[in-house]
PyMOL Python script that loads the backbone (N, CA, C, O; Angstrom):
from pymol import cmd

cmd.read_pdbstr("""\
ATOM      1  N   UNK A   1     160.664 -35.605  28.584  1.00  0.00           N
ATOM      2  CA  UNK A   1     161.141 -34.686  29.598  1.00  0.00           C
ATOM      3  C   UNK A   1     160.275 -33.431  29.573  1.00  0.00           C
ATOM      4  O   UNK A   1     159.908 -33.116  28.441  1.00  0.00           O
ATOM      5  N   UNK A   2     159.895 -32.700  30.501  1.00  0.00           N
ATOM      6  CA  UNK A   2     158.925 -31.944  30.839  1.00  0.00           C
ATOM      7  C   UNK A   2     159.922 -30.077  30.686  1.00  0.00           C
ATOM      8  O   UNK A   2     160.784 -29.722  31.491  1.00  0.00           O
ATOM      9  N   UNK A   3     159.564 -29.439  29.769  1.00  0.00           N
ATOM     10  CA  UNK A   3     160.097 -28.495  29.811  1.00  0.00           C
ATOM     11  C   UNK A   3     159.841 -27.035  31.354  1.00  0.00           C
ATOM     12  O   UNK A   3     158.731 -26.503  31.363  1.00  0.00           O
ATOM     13  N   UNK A   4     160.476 -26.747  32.032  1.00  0.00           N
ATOM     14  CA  UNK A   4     160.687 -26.059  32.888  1.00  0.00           C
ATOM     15  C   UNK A   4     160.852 -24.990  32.831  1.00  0.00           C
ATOM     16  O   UNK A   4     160.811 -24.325  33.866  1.00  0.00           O
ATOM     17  N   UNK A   5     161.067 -24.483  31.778  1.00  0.00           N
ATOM     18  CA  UNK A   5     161.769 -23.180  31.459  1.00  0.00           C
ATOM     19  C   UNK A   5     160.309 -22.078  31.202  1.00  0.00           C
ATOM     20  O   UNK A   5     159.168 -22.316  30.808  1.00  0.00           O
ATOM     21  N   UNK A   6     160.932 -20.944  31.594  1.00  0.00           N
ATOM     22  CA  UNK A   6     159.538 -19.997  31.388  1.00  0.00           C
ATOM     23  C   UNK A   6     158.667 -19.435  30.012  1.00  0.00           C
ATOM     24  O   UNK A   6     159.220 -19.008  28.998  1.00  0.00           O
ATOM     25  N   UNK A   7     157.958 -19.482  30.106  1.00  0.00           N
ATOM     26  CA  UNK A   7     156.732 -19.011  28.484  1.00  0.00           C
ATOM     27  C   UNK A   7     157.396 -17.824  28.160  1.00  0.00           C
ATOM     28  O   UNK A   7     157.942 -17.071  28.967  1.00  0.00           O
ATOM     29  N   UNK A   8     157.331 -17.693  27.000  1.00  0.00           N
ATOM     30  CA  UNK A   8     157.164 -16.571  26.170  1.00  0.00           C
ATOM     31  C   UNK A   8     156.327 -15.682  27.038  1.00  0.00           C
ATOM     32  O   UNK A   8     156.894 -14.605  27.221  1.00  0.00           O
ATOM     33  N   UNK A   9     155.647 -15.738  27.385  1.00  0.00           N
ATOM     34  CA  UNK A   9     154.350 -14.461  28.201  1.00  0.00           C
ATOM     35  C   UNK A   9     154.966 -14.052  29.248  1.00  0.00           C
ATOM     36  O   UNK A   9     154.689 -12.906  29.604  1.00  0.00           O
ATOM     37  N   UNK A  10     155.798 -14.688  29.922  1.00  0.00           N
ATOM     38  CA  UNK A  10     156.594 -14.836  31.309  1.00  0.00           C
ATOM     39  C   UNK A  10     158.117 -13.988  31.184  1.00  0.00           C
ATOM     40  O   UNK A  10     158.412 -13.152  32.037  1.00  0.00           O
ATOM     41  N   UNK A  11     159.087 -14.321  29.965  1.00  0.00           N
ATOM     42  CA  UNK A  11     159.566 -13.871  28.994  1.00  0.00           C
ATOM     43  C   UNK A  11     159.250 -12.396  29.029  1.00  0.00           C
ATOM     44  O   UNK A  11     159.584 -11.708  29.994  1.00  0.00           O
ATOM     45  N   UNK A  12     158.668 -11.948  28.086  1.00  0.00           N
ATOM     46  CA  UNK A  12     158.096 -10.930  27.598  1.00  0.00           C
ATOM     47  C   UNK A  12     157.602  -9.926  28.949  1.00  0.00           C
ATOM     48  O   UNK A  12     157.812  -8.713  28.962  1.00  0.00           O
ATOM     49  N   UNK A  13     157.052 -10.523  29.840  1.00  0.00           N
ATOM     50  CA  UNK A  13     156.785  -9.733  31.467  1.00  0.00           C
ATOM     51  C   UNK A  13     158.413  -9.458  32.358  1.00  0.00           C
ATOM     52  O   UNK A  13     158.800  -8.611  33.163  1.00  0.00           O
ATOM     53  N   UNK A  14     158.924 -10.444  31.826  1.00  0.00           N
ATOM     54  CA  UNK A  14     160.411 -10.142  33.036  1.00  0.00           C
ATOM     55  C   UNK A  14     161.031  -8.603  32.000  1.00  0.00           C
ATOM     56  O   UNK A  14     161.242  -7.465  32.419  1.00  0.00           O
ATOM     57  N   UNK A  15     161.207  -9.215  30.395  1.00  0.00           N
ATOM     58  CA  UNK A  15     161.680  -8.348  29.893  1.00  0.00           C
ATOM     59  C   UNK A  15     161.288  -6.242  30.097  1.00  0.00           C
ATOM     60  O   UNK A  15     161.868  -5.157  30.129  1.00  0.00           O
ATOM     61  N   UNK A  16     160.452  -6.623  30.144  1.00  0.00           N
ATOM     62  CA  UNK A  16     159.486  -5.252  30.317  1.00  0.00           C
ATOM     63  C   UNK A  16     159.389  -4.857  31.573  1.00  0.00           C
ATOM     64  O   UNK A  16     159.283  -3.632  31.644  1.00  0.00           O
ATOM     65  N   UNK A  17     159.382  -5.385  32.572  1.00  0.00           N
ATOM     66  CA  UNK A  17     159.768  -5.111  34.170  1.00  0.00           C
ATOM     67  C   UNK A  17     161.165  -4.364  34.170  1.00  0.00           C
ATOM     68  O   UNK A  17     161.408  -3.218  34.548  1.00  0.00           O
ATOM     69  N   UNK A  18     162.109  -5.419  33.591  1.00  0.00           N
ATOM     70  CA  UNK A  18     163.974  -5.051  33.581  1.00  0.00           C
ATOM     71  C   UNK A  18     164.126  -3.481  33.346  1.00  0.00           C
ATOM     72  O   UNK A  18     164.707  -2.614  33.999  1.00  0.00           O
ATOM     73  N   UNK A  19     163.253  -3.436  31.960  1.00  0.00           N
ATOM     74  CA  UNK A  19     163.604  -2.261  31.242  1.00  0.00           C
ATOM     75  C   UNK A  19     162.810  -0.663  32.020  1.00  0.00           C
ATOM     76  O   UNK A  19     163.211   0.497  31.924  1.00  0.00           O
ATOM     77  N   UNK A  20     161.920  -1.063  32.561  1.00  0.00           N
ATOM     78  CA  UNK A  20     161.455  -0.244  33.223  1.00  0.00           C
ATOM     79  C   UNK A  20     162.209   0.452  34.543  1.00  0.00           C
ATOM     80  O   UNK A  20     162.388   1.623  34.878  1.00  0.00           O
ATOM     81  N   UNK A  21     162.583  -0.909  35.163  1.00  0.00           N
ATOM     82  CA  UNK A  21     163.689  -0.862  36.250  1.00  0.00           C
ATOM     83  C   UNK A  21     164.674   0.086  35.999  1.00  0.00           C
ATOM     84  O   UNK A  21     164.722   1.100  36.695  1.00  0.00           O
ATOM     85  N   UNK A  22     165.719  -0.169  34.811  1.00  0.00           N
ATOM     86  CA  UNK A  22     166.443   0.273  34.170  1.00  0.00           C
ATOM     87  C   UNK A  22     166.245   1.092  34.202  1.00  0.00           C
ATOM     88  O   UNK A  22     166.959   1.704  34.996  1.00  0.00           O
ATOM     89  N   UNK A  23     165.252   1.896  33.518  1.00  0.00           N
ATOM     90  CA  UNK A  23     164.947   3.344  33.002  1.00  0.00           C
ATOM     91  C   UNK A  23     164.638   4.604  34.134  1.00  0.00           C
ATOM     92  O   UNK A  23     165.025   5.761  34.295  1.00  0.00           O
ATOM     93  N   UNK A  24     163.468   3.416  34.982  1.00  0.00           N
ATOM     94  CA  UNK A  24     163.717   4.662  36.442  1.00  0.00           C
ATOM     95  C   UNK A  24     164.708   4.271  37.239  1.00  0.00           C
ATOM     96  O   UNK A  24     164.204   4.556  38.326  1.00  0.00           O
ATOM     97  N   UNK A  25     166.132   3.662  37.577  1.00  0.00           N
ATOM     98  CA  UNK A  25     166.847   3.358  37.822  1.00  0.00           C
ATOM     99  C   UNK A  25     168.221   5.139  37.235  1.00  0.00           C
ATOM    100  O   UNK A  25     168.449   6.116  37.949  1.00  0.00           O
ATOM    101  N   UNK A  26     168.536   4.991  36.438  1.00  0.00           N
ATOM    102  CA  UNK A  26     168.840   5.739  35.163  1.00  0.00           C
ATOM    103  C   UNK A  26     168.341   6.597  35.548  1.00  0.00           C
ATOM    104  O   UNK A  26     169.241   7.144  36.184  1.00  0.00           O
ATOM    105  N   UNK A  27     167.030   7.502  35.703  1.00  0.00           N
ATOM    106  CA  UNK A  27     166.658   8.897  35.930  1.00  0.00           C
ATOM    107  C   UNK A  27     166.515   9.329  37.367  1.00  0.00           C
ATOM    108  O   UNK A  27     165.997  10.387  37.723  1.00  0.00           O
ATOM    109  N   UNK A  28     166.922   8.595  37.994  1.00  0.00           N
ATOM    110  CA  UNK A  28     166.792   8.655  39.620  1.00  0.00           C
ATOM    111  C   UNK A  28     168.398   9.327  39.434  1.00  0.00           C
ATOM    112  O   UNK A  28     168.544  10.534  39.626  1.00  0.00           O
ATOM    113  N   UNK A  29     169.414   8.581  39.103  1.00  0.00           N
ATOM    114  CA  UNK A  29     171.058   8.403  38.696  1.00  0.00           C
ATOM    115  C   UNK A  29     171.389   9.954  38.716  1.00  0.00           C
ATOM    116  O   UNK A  29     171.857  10.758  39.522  1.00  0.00           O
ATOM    117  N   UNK A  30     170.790   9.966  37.102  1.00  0.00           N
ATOM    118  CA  UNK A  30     170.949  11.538  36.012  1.00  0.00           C
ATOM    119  C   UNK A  30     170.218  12.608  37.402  1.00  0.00           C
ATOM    120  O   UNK A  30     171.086  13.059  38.150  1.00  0.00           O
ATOM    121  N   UNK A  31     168.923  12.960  37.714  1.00  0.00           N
ATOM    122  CA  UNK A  31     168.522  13.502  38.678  1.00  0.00           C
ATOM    123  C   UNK A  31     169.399  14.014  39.706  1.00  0.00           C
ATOM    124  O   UNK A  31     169.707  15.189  39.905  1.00  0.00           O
ATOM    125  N   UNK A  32     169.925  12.514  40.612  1.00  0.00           N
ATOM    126  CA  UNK A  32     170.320  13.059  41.692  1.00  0.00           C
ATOM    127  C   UNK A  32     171.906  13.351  41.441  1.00  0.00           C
ATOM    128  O   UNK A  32     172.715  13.723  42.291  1.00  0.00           O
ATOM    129  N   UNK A  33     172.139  13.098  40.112  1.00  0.00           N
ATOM    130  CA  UNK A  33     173.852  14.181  39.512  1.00  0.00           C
ATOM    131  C   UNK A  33     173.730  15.764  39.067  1.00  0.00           C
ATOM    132  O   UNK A  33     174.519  16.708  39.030  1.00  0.00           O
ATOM    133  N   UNK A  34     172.016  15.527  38.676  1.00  0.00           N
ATOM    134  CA  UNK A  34     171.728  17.348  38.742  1.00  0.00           C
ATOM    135  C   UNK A  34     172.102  18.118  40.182  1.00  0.00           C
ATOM    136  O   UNK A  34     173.030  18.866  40.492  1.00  0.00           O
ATOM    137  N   UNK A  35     170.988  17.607  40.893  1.00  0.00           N
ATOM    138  CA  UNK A  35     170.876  18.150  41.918  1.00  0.00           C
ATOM    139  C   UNK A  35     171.642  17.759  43.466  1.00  0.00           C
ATOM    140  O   UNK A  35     171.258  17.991  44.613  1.00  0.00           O
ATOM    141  N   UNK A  36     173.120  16.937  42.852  1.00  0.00           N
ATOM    142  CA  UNK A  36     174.113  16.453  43.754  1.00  0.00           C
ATOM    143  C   UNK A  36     174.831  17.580  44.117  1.00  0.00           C
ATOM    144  O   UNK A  36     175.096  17.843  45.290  1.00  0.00           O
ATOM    145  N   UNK A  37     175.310  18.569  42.737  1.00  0.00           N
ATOM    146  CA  UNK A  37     176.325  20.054  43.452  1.00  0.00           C
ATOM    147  C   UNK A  37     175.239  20.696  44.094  1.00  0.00           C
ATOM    148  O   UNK A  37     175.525  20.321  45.231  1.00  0.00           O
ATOM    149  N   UNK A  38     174.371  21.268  44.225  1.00  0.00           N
ATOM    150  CA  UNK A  38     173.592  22.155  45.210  1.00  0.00           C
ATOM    151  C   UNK A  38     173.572  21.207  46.735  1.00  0.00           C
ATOM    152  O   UNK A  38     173.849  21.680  47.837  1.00  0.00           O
ATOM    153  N   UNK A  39     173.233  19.992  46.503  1.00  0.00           N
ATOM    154  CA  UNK A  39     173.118  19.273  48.042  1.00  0.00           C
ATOM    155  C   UNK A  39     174.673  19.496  48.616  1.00  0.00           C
ATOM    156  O   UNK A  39     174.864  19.980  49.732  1.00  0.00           O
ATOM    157  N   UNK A  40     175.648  19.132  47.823  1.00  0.00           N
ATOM    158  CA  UNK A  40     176.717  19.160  48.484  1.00  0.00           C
ATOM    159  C   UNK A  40     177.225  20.580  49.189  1.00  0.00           C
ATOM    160  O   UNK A  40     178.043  20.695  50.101  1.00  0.00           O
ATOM    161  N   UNK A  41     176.386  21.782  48.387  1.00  0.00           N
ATOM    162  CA  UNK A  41     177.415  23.137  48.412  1.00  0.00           C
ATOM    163  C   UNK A  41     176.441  23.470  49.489  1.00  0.00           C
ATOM    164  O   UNK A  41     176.998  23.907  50.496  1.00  0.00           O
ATOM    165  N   UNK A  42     174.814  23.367  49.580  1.00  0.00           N
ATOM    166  CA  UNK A  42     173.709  23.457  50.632  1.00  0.00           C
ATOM    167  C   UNK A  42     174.733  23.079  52.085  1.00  0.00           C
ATOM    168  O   UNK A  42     175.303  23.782  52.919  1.00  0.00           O
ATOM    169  N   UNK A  43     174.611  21.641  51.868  1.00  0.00           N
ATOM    170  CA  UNK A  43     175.147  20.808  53.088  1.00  0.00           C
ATOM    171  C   UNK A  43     176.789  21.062  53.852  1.00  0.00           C
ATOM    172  O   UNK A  43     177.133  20.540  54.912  1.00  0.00           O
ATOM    173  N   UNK A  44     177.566  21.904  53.084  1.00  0.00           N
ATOM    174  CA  UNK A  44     178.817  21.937  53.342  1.00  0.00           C
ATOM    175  C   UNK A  44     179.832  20.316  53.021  1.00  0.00           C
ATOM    176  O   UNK A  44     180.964  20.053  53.427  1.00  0.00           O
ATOM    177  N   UNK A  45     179.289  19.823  52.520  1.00  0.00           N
ATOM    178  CA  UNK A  45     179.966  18.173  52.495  1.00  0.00           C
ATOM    179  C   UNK A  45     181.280  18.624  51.718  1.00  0.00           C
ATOM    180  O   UNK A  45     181.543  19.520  50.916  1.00  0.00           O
ATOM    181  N   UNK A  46     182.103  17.415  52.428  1.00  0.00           N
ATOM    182  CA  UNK A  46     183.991  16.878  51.448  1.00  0.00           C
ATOM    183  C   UNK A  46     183.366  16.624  50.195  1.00  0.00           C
ATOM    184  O   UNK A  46     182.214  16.787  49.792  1.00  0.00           O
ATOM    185  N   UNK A  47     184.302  16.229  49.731  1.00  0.00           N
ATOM    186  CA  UNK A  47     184.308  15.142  48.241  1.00  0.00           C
ATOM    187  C   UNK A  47     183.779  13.820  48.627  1.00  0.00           C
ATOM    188  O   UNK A  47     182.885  13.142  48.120  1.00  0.00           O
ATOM    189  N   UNK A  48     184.757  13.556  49.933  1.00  0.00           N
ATOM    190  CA  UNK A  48     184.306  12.221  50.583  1.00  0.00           C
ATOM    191  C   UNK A  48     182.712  11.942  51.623  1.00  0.00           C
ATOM    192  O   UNK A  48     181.996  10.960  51.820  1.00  0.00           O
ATOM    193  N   UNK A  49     182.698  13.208  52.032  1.00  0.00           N
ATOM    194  CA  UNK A  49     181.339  12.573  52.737  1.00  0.00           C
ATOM    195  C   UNK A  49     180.130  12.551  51.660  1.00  0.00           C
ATOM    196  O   UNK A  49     179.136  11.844  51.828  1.00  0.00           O
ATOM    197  N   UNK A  50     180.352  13.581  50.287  1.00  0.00           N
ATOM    198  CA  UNK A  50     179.060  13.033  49.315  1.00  0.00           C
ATOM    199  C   UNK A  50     179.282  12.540  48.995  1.00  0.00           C
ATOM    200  O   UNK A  50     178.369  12.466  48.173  1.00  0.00           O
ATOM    201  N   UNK A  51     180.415  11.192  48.547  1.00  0.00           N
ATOM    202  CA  UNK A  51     180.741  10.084  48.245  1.00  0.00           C
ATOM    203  C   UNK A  51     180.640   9.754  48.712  1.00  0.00           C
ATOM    204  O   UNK A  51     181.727   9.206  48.527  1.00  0.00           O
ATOM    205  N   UNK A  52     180.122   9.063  49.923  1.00  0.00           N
ATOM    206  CA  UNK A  52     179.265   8.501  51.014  1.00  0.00           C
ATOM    207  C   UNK A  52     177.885   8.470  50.768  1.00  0.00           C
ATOM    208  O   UNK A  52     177.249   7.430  50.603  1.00  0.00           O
ATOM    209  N   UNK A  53     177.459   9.503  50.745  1.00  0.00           N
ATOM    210  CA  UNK A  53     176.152  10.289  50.644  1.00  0.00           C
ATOM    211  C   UNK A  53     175.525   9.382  48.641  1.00  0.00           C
ATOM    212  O   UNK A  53     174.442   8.827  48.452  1.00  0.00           O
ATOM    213  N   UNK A  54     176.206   9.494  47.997  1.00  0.00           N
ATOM    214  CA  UNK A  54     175.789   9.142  46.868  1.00  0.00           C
ATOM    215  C   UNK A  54     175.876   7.625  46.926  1.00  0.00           C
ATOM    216  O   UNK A  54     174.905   7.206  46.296  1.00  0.00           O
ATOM    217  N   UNK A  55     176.498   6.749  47.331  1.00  0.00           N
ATOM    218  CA  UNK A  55     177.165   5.454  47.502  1.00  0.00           C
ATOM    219  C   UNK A  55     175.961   4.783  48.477  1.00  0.00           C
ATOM    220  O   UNK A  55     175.566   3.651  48.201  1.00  0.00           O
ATOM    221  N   UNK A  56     175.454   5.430  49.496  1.00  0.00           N
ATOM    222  CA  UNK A  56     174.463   4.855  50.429  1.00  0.00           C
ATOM    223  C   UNK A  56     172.893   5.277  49.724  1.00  0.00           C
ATOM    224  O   UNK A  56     171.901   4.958  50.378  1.00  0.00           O
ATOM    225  N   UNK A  57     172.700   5.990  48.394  1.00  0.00           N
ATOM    226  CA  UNK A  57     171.671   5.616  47.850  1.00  0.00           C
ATOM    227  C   UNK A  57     171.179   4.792  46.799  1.00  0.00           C
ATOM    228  O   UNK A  57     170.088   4.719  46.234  1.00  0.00           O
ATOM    229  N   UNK A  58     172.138   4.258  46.694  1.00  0.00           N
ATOM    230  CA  UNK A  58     172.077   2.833  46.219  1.00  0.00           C
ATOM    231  C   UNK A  58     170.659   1.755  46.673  1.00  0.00           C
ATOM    232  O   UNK A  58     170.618   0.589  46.279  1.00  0.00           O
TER     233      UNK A  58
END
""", "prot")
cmd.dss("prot")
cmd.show_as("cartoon", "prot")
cmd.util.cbc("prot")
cmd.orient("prot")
């Protein structure tokens, strides 16, 4: 039977992609929770429309 499954090298590339993802994923997050009270207090926004606003940058 012919193994299918991905290499170690292949492996090792997804792993290191993920984590990268992750990480600027994560500082995009932290970032835009810094600079979420000034946008909101700038913009005049509810609770609910920057909960909108945070939810659609996804």
């Amino acid at each position: 039977m012919q193994d299918v499954g991905a290499g170690t090298g292949e492996q090792t590339r997804a792993l290191t992609l993920s984590t990268v993802a992750f990480t600027a994923c994560f500082a995009v997050w932290t970032i835009f929770s810094i600079i979420g009270v000034a946008i909101k207090e700038e913009l005049g926004l509810s609770e609910f429309q920057f909960g909108l606003l945070v939810a659609t940058q996804s």
